[in-house]
C-alpha positions in Angstrom: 0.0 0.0 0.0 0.8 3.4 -0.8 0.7 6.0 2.0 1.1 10.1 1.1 0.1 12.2 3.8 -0.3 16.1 3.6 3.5 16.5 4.7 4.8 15.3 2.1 3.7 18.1 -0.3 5.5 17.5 -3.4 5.0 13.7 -3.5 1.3 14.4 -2.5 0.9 17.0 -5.6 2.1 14.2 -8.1 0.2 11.1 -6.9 -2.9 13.4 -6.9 -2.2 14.9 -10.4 -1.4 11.2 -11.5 -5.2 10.5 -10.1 -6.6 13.4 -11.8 -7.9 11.5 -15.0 -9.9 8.5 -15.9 -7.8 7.2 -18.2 -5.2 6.9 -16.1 -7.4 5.4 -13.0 -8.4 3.0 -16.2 -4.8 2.1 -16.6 -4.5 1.3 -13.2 -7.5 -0.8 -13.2 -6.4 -2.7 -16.1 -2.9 -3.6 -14.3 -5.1 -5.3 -11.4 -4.6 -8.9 -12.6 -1.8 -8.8 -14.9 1.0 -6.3 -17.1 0.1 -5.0 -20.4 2.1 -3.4 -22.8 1.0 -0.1 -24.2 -0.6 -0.9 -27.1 -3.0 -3.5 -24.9 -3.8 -0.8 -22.7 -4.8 1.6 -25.8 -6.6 -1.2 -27.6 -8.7 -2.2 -24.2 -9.2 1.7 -23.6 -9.9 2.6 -27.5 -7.5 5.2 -27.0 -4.7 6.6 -29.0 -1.1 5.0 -28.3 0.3 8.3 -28.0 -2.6 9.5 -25.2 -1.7 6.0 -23.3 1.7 6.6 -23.6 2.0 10.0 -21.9 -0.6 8.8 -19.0 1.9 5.9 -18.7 4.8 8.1 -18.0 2.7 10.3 -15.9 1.7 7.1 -13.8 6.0 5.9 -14.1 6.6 9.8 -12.4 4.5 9.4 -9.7 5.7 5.6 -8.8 2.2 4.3 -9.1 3.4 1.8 -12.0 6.4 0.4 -13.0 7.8 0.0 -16.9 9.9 -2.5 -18.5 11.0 -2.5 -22.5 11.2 -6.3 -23.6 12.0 -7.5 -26.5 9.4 -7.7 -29.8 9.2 -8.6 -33.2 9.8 -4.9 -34.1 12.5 -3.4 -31.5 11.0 -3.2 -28.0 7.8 -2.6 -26.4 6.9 -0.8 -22.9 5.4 -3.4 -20.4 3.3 -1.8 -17.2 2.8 -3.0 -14.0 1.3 -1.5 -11.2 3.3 -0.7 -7.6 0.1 -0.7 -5.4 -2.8 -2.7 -4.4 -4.0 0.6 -2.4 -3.4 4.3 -2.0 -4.0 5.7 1.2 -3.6 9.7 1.4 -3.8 11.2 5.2 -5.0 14.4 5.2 -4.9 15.3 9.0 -1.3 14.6 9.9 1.7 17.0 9.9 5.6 17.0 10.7 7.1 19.9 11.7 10.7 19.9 13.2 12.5 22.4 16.3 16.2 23.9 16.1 17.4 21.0 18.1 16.8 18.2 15.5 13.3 17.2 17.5 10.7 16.1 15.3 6.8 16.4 16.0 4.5 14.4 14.1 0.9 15.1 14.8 -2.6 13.3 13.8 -6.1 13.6 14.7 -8.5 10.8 14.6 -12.3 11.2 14.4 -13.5 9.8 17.7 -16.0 8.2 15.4 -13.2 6.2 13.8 -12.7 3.3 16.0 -11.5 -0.4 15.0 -12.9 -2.4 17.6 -15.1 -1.8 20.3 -17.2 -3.7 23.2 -19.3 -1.5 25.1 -22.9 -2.3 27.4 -25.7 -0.2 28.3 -26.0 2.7 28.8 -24.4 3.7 25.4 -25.0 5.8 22.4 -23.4 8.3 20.0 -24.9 11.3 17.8 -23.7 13.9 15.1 -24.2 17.4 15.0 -27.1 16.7 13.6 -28.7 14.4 15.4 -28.4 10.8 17.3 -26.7 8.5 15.0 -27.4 4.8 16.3 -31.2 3.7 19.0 -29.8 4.2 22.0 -28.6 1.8 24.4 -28.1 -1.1 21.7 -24.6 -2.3 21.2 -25.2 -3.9 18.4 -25.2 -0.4 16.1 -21.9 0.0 17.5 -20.7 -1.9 14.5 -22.8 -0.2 11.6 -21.0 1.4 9.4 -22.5 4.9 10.1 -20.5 5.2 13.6 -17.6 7.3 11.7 -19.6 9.9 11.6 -20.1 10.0 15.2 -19.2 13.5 17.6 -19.7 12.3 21.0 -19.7 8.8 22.0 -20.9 7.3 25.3 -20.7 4.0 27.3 -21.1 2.6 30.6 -18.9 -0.7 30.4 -16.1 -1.7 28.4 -14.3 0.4 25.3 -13.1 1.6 22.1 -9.9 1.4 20.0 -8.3 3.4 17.9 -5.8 2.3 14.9 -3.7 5.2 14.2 -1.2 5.3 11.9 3.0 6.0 12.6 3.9 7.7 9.2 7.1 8.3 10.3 10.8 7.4 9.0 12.1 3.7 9.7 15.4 5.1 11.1 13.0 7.4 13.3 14.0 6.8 17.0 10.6 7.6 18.9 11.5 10.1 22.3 7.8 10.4 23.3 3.7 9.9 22.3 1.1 12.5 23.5 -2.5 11.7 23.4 -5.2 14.3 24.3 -9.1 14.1 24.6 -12.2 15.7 26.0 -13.7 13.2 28.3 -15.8 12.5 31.3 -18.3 9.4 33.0 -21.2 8.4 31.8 -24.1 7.9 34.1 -28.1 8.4 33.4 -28.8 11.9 31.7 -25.5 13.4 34.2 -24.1 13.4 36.9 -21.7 16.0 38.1 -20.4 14.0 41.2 -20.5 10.2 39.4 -16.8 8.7 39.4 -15.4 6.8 36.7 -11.9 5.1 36.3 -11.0 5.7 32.6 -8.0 3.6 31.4 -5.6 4.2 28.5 -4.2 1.1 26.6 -1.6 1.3 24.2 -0.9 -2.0 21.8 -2.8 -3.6 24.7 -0.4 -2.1 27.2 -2.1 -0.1 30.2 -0.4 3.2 30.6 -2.4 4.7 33.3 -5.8 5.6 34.7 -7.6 8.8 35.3 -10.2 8.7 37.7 -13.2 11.3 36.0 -15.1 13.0 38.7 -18.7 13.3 36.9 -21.4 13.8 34.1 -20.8 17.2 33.8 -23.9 18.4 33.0 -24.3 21.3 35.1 -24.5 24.3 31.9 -24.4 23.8 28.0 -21.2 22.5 26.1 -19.5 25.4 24.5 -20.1 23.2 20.7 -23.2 21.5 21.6 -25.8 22.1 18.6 -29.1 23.2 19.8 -31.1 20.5 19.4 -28.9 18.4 22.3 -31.2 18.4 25.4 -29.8 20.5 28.4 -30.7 17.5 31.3 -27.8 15.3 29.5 -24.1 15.2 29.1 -22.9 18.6 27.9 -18.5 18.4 28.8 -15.9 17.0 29.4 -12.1 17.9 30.5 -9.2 17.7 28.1 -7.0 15.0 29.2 -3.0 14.7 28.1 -1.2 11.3 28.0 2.4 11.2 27.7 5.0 8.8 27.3 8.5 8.7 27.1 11.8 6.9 28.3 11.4 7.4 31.9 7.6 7.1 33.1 3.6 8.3 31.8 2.2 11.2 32.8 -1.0 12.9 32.9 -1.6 16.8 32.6 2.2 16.4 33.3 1.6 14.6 36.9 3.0 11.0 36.8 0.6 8.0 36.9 3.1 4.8 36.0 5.7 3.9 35.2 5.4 2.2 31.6 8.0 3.8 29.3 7.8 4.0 25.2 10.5 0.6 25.5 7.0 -1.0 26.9 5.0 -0.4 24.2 6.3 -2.6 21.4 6.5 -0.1 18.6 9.2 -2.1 16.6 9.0 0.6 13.5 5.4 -0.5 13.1 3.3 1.3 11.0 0.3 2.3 13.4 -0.3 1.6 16.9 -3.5 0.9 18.7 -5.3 2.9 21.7 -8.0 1.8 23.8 -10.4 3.8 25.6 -12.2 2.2 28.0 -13.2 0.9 31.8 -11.3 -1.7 33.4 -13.4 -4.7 34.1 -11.7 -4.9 37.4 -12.4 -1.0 38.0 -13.3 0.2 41.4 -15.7 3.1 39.9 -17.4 1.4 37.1 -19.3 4.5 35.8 -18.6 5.0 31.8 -17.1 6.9 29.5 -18.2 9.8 27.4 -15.8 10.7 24.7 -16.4 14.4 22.4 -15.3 15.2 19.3 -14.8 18.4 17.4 -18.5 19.3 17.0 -19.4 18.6 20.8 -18.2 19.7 24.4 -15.9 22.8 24.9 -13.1 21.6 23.0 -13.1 21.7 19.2 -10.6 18.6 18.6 -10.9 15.0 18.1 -8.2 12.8 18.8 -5.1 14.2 19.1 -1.7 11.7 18.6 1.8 14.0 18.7 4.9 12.0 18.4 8.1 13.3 19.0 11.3 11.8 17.1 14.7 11.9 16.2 15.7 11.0 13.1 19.4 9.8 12.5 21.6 11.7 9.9 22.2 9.5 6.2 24.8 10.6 3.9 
């Protein structure tokens, strides 16, 4: 698979240009099961050699397909392959760098955009339109539609996040910041209803933050109007960080699990998990807010920071 994200500007521009037509999306259609030459692809796409024959290179440019001249009974001919069985473009991620060499990547994941879930009773979710899934059936948990969700809520168990690590293989990982608007989850709210929220990473705990309430007491600074004022309304926003020596939380420590413990081994994403511990003393839910709900306007927010070694 072929991953661009929005950093990576001028490789970006090209694979997007090299998308920018049908015939060339054609091409790459065509290259799903086996190579063609070029005069296969113009015969199959009743196109002119010449017209195949500049997509081709435009396609060869942007790395999306690969050329080889073999021989033929006149000279040689141009034989295409493609490089990908997928193109993935990221549109919310950044890298920025500091005068020391440090080096921040940053994503932001819909908190709609969940992998894997379990939750019970009382749960639900809605957009900014309106609720999204019946309540209270955890079943529609797994419909499709959940992406679109902008707050989430549960009473038992959790929800996890893939996020991706588009970041350099020789990338030495210093520390991982996670931060979210959350709070409990109890019947319409609760300002004084505990909840011990846990933080997983790659199915490593790294600490739990013990939620104080429901807050519920005035309106969410992003609520839409139509969200009832007797029910959830905020949360606070929470910052997880790890590095080499412990995790924090809103820079107080809370364990001692290190980035060593999390089993990165240059892997391409990493998983998160939001949830309750089974084993929890305060059992009282989770509410999770994205951009569109609560007093923060973020989702997800992943910030690595890195060093990358210098190649000549």
């Amino acid at each position: 698979m072929l991953e661009v994200g929005i950093h990576e500007a001028d490789k970006l521009v090209q694979v997007a240009h090299a998308l920018s037509t049908r015939s060339r999306v054609d091409i790459l259609r065509l290259l799903n099961t086996r190579s063609m030459n070029v005069i296969e692809l113009a015969e199959a796409l009743q196109l002119p050699v010449s017209t195949v024959a500049n997509n081709v290179k435009v396609l060869e440019a942007a790395k999306l397909i690969n050329t080889e001249l073999l021989p033929a009974v006149r000279g040689a001919m141009k034989v295409c392959s493609r490089n990908y069985d997928d193109i993935l473009i990221s549109l919310n991620s950044s890298v920025r760098s500091t005068k020391d060499g440090m080096k921040f990547y940053e994503v932001e994941m819909p908190i709609g955009h969940y992998s894997d879930c379990e939750v019970h009773p009382t749960c639900g979710m809605a957009t900014h339109e309106g609720m999204l899934v019946r309540e209270d059936e955890p079943a529609s948990f797994y419909h499709p539609k959940h992406v679109g969700a902008q707050i989430i809520w549960f009473r038992k168990g959790y929800v996890e996040y893939l996020l991706p690590l588009e970041i350099p293989l020789n990338a030495s990982i210093q520390s991982i910041e996670f931060s979210m608007e959350m709070c409990s989850e109890a019947p319409n709210y609760d300002n004084d209803w505990p909840s011990d929220i846990s933080i997983w990473i790659n199915g490593v705990e790294i600490g739990m933050w013990t939620s104080p309430g429901d807050f519920g007491d005035r309106r969410g600074v992003l609520n839409p109007s139509w969200w009832l004022d007797w029910t959830t309304q905020y949360g606070l926003l929470k910052t997880w960080r790890i590095d080499h020596d412990r995790t924090t939380l809103d820079m107080q420590k809370v364990s001692d699990v290190t980035i060593d413990d999390l089993h990165l081994n240059q892997r391409p994403s990493l998983r998160l998990r939001v949830g309750v511990d089974s084993e929890a003393v305060h059992k009282g839910g989770v509410n999770l807010f994205g951009k569109q709900f609560g007093d923060y306007e973020q989702d997800i927010v992943m910030r690595v920071a890195y060093t990358q070694e210098e190649t000549e």
